[in-house]
C-alpha positions in Angstrom: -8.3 43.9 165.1 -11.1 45.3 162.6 -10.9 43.2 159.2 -12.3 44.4 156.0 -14.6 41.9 153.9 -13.9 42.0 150.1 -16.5 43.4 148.1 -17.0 42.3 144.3 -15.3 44.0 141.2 -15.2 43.5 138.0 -12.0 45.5 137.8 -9.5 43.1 136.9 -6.2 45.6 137.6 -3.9 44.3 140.3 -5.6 44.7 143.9 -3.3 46.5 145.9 -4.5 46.1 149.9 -3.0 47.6 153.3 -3.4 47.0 156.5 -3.6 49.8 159.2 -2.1 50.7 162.6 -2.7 53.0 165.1 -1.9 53.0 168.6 -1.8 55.4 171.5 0.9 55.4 174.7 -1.3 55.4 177.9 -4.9 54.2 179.2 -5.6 57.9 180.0 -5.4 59.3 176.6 -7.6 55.9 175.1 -10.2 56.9 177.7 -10.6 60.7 176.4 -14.2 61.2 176.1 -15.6 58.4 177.2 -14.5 56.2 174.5 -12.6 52.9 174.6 -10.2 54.5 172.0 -9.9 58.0 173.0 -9.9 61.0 170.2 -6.2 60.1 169.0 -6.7 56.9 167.4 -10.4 57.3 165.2 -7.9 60.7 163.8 -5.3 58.6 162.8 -7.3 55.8 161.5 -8.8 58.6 159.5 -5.6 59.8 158.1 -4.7 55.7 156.9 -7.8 55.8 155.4 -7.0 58.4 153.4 -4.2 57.6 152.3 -5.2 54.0 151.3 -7.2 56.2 149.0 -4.5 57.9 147.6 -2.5 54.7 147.0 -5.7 53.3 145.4 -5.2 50.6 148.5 -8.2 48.5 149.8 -7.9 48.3 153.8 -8.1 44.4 154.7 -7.8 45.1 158.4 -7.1 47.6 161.0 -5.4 47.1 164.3 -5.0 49.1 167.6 -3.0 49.2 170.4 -4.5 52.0 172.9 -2.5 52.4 175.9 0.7 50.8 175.1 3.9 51.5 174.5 5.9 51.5 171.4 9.1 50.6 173.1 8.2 47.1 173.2 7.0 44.4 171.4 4.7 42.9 173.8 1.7 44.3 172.2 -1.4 42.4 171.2 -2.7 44.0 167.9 1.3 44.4 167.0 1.6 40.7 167.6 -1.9 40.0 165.4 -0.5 42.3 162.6 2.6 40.5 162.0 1.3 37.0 162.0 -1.6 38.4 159.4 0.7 40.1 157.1 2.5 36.5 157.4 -0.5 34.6 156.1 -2.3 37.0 154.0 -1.1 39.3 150.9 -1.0 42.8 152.1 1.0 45.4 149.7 1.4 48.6 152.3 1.2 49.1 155.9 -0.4 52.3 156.8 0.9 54.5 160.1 0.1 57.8 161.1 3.6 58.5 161.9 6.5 56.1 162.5 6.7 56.8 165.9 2.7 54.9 166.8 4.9 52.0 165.5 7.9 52.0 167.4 10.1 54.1 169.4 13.3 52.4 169.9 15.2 51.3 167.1 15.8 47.8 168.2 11.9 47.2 168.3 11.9 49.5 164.9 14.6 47.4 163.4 12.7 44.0 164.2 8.9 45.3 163.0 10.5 46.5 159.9 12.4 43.3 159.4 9.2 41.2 159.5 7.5 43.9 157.3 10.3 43.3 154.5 10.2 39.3 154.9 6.5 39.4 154.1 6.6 41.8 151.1 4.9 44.7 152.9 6.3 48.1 152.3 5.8 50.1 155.5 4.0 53.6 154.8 3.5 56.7 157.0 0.6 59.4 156.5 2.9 62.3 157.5 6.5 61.7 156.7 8.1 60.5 153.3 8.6 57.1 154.0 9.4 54.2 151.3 12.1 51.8 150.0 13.9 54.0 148.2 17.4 55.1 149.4 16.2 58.6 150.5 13.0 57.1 151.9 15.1 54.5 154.1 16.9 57.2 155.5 14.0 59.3 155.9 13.2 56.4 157.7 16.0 56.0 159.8 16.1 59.5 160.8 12.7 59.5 161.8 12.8 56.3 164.2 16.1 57.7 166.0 13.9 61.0 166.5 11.3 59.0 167.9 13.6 57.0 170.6 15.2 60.4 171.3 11.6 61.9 172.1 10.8 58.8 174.2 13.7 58.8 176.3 13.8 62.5 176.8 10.2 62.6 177.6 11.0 60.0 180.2 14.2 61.5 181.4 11.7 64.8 182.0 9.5 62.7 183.4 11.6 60.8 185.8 13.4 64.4 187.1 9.4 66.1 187.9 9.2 63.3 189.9 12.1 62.7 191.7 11.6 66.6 192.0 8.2 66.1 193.6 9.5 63.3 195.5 12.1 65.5 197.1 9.7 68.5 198.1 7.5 66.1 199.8 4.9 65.2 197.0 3.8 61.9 195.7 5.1 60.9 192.8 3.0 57.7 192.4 -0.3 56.7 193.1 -1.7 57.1 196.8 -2.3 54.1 199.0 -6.3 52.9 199.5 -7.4 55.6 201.9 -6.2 58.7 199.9 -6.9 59.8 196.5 -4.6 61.9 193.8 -6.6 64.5 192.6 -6.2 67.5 190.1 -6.7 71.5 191.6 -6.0 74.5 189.8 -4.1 77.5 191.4 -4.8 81.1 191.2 -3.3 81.7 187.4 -5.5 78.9 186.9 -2.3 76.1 186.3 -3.3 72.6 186.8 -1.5 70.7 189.6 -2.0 67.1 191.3 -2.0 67.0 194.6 -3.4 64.1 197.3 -6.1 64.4 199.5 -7.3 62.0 202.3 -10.2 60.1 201.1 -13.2 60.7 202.8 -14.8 56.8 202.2 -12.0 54.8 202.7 -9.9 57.0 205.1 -11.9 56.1 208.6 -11.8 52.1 207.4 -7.8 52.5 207.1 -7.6 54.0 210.1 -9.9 51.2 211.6 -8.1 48.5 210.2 -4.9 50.0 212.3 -6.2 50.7 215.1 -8.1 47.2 215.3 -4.7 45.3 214.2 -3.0 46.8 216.8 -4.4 45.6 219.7 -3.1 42.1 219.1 -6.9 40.4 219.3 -7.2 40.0 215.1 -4.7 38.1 212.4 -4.5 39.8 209.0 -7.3 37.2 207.3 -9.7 38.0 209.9 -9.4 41.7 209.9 -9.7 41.5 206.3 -12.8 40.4 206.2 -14.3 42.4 209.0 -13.4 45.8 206.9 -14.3 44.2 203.4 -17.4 43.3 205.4 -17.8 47.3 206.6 -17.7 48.4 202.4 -13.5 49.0 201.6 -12.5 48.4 198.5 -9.8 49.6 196.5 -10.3 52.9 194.3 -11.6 52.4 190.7 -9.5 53.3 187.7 -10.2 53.7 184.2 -9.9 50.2 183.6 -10.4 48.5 186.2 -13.1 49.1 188.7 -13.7 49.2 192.6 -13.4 45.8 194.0 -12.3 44.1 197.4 -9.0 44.4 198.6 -6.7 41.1 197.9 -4.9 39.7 200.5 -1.8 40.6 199.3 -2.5 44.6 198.6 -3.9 44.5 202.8 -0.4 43.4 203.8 1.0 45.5 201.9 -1.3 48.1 203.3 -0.2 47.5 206.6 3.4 47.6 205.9 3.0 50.9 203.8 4.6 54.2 206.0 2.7 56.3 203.7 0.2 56.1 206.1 2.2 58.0 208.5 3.1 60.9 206.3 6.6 58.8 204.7 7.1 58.8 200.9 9.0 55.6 199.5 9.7 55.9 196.5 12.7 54.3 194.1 14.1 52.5 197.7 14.6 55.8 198.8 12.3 57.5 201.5 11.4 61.1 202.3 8.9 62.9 204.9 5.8 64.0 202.7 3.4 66.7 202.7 0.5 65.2 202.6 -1.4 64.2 206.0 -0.7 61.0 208.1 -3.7 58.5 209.1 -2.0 56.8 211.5 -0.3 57.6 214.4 3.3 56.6 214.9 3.1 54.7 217.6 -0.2 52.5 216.9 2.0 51.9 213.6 5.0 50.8 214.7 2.9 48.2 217.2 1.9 46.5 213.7 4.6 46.5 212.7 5.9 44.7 216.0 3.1 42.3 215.3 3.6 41.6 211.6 6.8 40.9 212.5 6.3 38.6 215.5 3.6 36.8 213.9 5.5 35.9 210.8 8.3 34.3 213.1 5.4 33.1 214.7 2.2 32.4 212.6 -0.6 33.7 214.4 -2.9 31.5 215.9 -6.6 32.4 217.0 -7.0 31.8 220.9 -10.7 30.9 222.1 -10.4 31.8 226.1 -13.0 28.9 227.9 -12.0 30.6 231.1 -10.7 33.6 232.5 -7.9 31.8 234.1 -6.5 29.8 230.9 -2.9 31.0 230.4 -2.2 31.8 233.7 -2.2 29.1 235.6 1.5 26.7 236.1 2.1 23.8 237.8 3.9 24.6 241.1 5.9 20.9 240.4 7.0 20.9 237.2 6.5 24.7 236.0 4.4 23.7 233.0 1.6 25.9 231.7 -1.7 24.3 233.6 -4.5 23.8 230.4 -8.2 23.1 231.2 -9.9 19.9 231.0 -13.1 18.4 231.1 -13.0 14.6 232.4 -15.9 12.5 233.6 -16.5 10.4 236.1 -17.9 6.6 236.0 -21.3 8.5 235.6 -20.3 10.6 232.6 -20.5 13.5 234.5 -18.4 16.1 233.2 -16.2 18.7 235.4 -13.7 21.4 234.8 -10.5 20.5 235.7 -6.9 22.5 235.4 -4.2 19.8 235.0 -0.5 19.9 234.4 0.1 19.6 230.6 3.6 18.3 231.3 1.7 15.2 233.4 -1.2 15.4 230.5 1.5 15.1 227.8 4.0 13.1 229.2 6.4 15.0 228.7 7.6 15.4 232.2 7.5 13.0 234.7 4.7 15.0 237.0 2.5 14.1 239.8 0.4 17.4 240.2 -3.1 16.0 240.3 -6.0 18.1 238.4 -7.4 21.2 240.5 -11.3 21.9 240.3 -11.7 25.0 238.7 -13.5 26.4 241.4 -10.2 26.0 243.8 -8.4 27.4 241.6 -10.5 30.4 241.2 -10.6 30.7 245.0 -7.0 30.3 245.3 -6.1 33.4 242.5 -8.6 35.7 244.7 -7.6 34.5 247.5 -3.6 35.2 246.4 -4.6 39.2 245.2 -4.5 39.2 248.7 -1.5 38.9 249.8 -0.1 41.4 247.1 -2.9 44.1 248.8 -0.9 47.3 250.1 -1.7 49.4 252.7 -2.6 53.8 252.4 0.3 54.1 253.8 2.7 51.6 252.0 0.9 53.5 248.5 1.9 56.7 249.7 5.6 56.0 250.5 5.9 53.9 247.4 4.5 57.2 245.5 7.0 59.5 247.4 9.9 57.7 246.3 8.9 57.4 242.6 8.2 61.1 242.3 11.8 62.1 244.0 13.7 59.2 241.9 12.0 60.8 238.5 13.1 64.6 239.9 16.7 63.4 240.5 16.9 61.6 237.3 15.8 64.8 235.2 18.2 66.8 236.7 21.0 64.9 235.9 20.3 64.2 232.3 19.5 68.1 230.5 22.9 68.0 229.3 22.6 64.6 227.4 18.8 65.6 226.2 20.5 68.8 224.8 23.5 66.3 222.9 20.3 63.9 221.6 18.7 67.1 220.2 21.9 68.7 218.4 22.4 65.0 217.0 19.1 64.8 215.5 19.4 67.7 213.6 22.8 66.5 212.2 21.7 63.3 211.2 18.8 65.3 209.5 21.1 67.4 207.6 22.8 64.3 206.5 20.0 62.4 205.0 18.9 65.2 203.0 22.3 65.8 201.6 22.3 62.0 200.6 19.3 62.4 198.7 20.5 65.5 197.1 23.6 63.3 196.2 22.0 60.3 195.1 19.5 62.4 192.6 22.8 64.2 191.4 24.1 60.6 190.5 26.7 61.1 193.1 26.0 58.1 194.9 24.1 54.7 193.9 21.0 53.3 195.3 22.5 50.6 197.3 24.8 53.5 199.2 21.9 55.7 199.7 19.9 52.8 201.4 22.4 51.9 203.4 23.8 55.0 204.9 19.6 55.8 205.1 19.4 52.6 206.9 22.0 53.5 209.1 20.7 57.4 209.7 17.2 56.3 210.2 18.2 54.3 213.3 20.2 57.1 214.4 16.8 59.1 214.0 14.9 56.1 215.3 16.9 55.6 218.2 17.3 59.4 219.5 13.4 59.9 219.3 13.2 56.7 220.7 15.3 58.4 223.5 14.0 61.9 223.6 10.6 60.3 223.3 11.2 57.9 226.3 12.6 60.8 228.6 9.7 63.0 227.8 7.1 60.3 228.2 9.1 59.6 231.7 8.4 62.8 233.4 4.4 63.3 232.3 3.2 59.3 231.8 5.1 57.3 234.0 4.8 59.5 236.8 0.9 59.3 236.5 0.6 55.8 234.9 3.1 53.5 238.2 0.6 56.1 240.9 -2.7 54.6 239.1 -0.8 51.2 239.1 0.3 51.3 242.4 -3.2 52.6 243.5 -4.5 49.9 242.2 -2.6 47.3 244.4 -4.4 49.6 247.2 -7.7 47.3 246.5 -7.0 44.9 244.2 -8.6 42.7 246.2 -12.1 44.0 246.2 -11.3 45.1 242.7 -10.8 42.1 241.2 -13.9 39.6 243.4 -16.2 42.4 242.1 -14.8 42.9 238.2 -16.0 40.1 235.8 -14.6 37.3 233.9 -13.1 39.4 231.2 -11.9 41.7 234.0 -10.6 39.1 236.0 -8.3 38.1 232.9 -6.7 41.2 232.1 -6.1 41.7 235.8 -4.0 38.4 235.4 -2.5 39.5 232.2 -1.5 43.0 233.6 -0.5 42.1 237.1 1.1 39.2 236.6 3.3 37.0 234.9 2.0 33.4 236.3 0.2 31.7 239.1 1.7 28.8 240.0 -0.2 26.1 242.3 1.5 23.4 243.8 1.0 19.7 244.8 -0.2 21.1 248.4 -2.7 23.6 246.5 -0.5 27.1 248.0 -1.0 29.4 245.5 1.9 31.6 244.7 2.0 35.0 242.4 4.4 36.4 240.3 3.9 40.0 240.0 4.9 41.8 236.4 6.9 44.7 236.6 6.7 47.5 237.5 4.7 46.3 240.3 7.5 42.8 241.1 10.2 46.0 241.3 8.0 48.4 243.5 6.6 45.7 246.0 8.1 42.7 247.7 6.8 39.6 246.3 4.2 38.3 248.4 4.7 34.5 250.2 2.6 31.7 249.3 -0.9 31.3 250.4 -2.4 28.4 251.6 -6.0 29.3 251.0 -7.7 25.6 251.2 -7.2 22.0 251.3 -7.3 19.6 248.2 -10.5 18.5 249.3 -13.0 18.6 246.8 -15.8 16.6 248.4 -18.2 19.3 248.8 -17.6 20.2 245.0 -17.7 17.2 243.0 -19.5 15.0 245.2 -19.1 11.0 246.2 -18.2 9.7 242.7 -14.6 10.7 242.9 -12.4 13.3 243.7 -10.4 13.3 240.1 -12.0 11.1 237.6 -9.4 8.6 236.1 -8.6 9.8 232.2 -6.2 9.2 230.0 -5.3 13.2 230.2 -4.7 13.5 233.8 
């Protein structure tokens, strides 16, 4: 709001004053040229003024609205007028046309309302407007004309993009790691089209590739890429910044990233190209989902075995503790958290870390297989995978001709639903229903392709690895040593007579017989801890 001071005259004719408005629809046209206000408004603030001049009005104040629009009342010069013209005498109100002061009658009908309570006659540069009978119609005419050319500039608006949306375009703004840009063809038309962006694009894909190996939660990776420089893509009128928390879920959850359009609840493949694979983004979207059942947790590993170990007694998870003796000498000790907590009635005394280590290597080898057991195990895999691919081309042939029906389908729906054939909540669910038809059959055709060129290459390398797992895993370090746990197996359990027993993970627990328990060493840890004790009294243990 701009107000006018009074200058002294010794004209003593009534003072006829006006206020002016002006006001542009979007933040695009108000930033034209590097100005705050655009080229449209300083032209029709020009035009009030001259008009004032004609009506021998002096211009109190002068209010804009650039970048908003006229369809509601929610604007803040709007607002400022009307409580001015409340509190001050103003004879006209000056507009460039009636439609920069409303375009729906309602909001019409309620400005003009409050311009007649306060004794304001409402004015318009280009269009005969007044309180005369003709000029109130004049009037009326002209704000049904400017609803009509609102609505059927967004009925236009709403078809080129649900038209853009069904060829594949983007009929929004791109997600952080692409940016909409404008080209020119060969007649030299203008066209917007996306591109990947070249800054932020590697970050995104970072972010995903990061997240999906389950070693980060959401906060954490966060800040690692805000750290590397991504930030969000700077607008008009509001410039680069960090990513909130909220936007980098969303980010996550976004399929855009792997070339689907949503748009309106509806979703349709686009044209532009993915970042992210499909199967490192389905894995976060595994973990999303797991971790919101679960809320994620950040794990500091003291020792390669922690996680692995159970108690042979009770079958509790085995945690590691550090007790002293009556010299305050500390040791590392795995003890039964069921004893520790009480919560079972447990008599599984502590294990020295080093026993325990010695009983794990000592238990990879009784899972060892011989050259010749890996050879035999190999044979059979290869002829079971053979068989198995000859007795399913028929059904691979019935998943394909589904697929392409289902596709069909879905783009019939959306034809339907954009003719106003169907509503939303119909097209989402029979989507919902055809994209885990789709889901399901690539699922399938995946799985069976996958079976006969991965599989057959990945359980060899697996089984090979059982060949010498025992060297393998004495000569690998501590970080080795864990994943070896975590892929091989699925627990260690170590009982009250220190036998150390495996439980192999599949495949390997379906491919090999599962090995008998080992009784590596006795309990006794004199030669370890030395004469103050052999398990120092705790409250823990």
């Amino acid at each position: 709001m701009t107000l006018t001071m009074p200058t002294a005259t010794t004209d003593t004719s009534p003072l006829m004053t006006a206020v002016t408005y002006q006001r542009v629809s979007t933040k695009e046209q108000a930033a034209k040229g590097g100005r705050d206000e655009g080229f449209s408004i300083p032209a029709q603030r020009k035009a009030n003024h001259g008009k004032a001049a004609d009506l021998k009005a002096k211009i109190v104040a002068e209010f804009s609205d650039p970048g908003y629009s006229a369809k509601t009342m929610n604007r803040p010069d709007l607002q400022r007028m009307l409580k001015y013209i409340k509190t001050h005498q103003v004879t006209y109100c000056i507009v460039h046309k009636v439609d920069r002061l409303a375009r729906d009658r309602l909001v019409d009908l309620q400005i003009h309302s409050a311009l007649i309570e306060a004794g304001v006659t409402l004015i318009s540069v280009t269009e005969s407007i007044d309180e005369t009978p003709s000029g109130t119609l004049v009037h009326g005419v002209m704000s049904s004309i400017a609803e009509f050319y609102s609505r059927n500039l967004a009925a236009e608006v709403s078809k080129g993009l649900i038209q853009k949306f069904e060829t594949g375009g983007t009929p929004m703004r791109a997600p952080i790691g692409y940016l909409n840009i404008r080209k020119h063809d060969e007649q030299g038309r203008e066209y917007r089209t996306v591109e990947i962006d070249p800054e932020r694009a590697p970050l995104v894909k970072w972010v995903f590739e990061q997240y999906a190996t389950g070693d980060h939660t959401v906060v954490d990776l966060l800040a690692a890429v805000t750290a590397r420089g991504l930030t969000t893509v700077p607008t008009p009128k509001r410039p680069s910044g960090p990513v909130a928390r909220s936007g980098f879920f969303k980010l996550l959850r976004n399929p855009y990233y792997i070339g689907i359009v949503r748009y309106r609840g509806a979703e349709q493949t686009g044209t532009h190209e993915p970042l992210i694979d499909i199967e490192t983004w389905q894995q976060v979207q595994r973990l999303l989902d797991s971790r919101k059942i679960a809320s994620e947790r950040r794990r500091s590993h003291d020792h390669y075995l922690k996680g692995s170990l159970f108690c042979g007694e009770c079958g509790s998870r085995m945690q590691l503790d550090y007790p002293a003796n009556k010299q305050g000498i500390r040791y590392a000790y795995y003890v039964c958290s069921g004893r520790a907590s009480k919560r079972k009635n447990c008599t599984r005394r502590a294990v020295p870390v080093g026993i325990a280590e010695q009983l794990v290597a000592d238990c990879y080898q009784d899972i060892a297989i011989t050259e010749a057991e890996y050879a035999a195990l190999a044979a059979q895999v290869e002829a079971a995978f053979d068989e198995r691919l000859a007795s399913r081309s028929q059904e691979l042939a019935e998943l394909a001709k589904n697929r392409e029906r289902l596709q069909n389908e879905s783009d019939k729906l959306l034809a339907a639903h954009f003719a106003d054939a169907i509503d939303l909540e119909t097209l989402k669910r029979h989507q919902d229903r055809i994209r885990t038809g789709l889901a399901d059959i690539d699922r399938r055709l995946a799985n069976e392709h996958d079976q006969h060129e991965g599989p057959r290459k990945h359980l060899g390398t697996a089984l090979s690895l059982l060949v010498d797992c025992a060297n393998l895993y004495a000569r690998t370090d501590d970080q080795g040593k864990r994943l070896a746990n975590q892929a091989l197996t699925d627990g260690i359990e170590i009982d009250e007579d220190e036998r150390a027993a495996i439980r192999l993970a599949e495949p390997f627990a379906a491919l090999v017989s599962a090995p008998a328990s080992a009784d590596v060493r006795s309990s006794s840890t004199s030669s370890i801890v030395g004469d103050a004790g052999l398990e120092p009294t705790t409250s823990s243990v």
